[in-house]
FINULO-584014 format. One record per residue: x, y, z of N, C-alpha, C in turn; residue in three letters; residue number from 1. Coordinates in nm, 2 decimals, always signed. Atoms other than C-alpha are relative to their C-alpha. Layout:
BEGIN
NODE n.east n.north   n.up ca.east ca.north  ca.up c.east c.north   c.up residuo num
NODE      X       Y      Z       X        Y      Z      X       Y      Z     ALA NUM
...
//
This chain:
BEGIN
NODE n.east n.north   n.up ca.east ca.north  ca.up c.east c.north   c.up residuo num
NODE  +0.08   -0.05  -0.10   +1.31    -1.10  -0.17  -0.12   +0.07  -0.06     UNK   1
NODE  +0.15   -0.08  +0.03   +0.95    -0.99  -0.24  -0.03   +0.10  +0.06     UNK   2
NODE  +0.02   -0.05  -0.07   +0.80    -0.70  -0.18  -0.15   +0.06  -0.01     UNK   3
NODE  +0.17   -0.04  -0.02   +0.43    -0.53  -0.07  -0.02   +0.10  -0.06     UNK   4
NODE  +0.01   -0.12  +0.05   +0.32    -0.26  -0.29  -0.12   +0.04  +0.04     UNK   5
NODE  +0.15   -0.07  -0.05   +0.04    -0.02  -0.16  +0.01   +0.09  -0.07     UNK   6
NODE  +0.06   -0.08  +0.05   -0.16    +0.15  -0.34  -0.11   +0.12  +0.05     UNK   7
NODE  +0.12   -0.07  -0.05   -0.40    +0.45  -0.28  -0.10   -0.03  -0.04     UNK   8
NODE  +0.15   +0.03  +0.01   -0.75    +0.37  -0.23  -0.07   +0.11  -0.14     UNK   9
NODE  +0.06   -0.07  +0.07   -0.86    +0.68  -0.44  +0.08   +0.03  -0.13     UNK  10
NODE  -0.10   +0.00  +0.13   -0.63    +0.76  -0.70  +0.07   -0.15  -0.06     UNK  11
NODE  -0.09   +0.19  +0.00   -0.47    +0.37  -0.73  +0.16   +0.06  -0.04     UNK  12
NODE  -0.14   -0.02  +0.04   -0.15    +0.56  -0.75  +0.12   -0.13  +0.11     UNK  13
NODE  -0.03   +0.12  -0.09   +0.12    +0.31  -0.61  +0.13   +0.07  +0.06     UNK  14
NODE  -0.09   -0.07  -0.06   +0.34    +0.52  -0.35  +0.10   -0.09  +0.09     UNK  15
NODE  -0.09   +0.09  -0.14   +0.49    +0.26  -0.07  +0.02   -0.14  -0.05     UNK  16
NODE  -0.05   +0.14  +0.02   +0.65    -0.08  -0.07  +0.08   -0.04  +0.11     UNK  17
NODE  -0.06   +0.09  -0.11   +0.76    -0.31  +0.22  +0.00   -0.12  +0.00     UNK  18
NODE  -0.03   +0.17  +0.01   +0.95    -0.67  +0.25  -0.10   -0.07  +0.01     UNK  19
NODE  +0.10   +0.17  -0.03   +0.71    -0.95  +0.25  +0.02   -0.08  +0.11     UNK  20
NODE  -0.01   +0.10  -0.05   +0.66    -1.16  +0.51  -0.07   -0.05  -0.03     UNK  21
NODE  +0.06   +0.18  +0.03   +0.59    -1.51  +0.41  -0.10   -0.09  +0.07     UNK  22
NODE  +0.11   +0.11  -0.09   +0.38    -1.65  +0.70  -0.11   +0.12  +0.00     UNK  23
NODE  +0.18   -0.07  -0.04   +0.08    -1.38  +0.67  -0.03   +0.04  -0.17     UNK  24
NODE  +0.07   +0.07  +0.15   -0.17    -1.46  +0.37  -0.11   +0.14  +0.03     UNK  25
NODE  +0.11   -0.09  +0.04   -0.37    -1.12  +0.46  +0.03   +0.12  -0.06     UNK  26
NODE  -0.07   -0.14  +0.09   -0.35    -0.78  +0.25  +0.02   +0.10  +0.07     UNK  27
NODE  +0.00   -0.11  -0.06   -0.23    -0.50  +0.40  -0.04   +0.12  -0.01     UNK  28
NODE  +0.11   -0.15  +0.02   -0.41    -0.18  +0.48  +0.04   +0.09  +0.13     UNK  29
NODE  -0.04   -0.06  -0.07   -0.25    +0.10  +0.59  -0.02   +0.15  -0.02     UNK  30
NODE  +0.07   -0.14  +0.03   -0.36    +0.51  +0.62  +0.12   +0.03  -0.02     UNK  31
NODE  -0.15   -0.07  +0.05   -0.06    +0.67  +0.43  -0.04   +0.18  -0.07     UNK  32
NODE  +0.02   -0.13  +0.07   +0.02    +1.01  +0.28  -0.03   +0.01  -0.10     UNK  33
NODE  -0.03   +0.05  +0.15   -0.06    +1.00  -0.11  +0.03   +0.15  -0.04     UNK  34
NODE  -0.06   -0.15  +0.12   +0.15    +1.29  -0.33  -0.08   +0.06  -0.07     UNK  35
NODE  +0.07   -0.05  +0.11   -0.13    +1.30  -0.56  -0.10   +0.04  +0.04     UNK  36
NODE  +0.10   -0.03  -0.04   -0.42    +1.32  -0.34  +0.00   +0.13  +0.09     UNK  37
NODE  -0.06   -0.09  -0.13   -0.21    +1.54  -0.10  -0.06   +0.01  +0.10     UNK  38
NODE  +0.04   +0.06  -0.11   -0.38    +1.38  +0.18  -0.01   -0.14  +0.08     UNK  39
NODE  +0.01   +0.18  -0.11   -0.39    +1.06  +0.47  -0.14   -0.06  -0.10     UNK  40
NODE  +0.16   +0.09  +0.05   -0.62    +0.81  +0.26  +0.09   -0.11  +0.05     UNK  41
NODE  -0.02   +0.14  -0.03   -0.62    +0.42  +0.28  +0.04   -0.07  -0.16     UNK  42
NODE  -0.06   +0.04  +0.09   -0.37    +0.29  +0.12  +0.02   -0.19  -0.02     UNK  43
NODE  +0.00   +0.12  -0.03   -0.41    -0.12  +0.05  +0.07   -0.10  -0.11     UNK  44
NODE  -0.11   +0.10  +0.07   -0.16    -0.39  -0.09  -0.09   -0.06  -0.11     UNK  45
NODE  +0.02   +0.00  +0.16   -0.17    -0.45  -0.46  +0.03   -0.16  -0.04     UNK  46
NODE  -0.03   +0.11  +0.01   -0.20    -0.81  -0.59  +0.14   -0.01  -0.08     UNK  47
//
């Protein structure tokens, strides 16, 4: 099973990861918390 790793936009730290689904070919982009930034940034899926 594969999985989606997101990264923070600002820092590129890589905090989250969720299953893969197989039928969608676009990157995900989601506003998360980052630890390091210690604030809501945009966090987007890592090749």
């Amino acid at each position: 099973m594969k999985k989606r790793i997101l990264a923070c936009e600002r820092c590129q730290g890589r905090n989250y990861s969720y299953p893969a689904d197989n039928n969608t070919h676009t990157r995900l982009e989601m506003k998360k918390f980052c630890k390091r930034c210690n604030e809501h940034t945009l966090h987007l899926e890592t090749k």
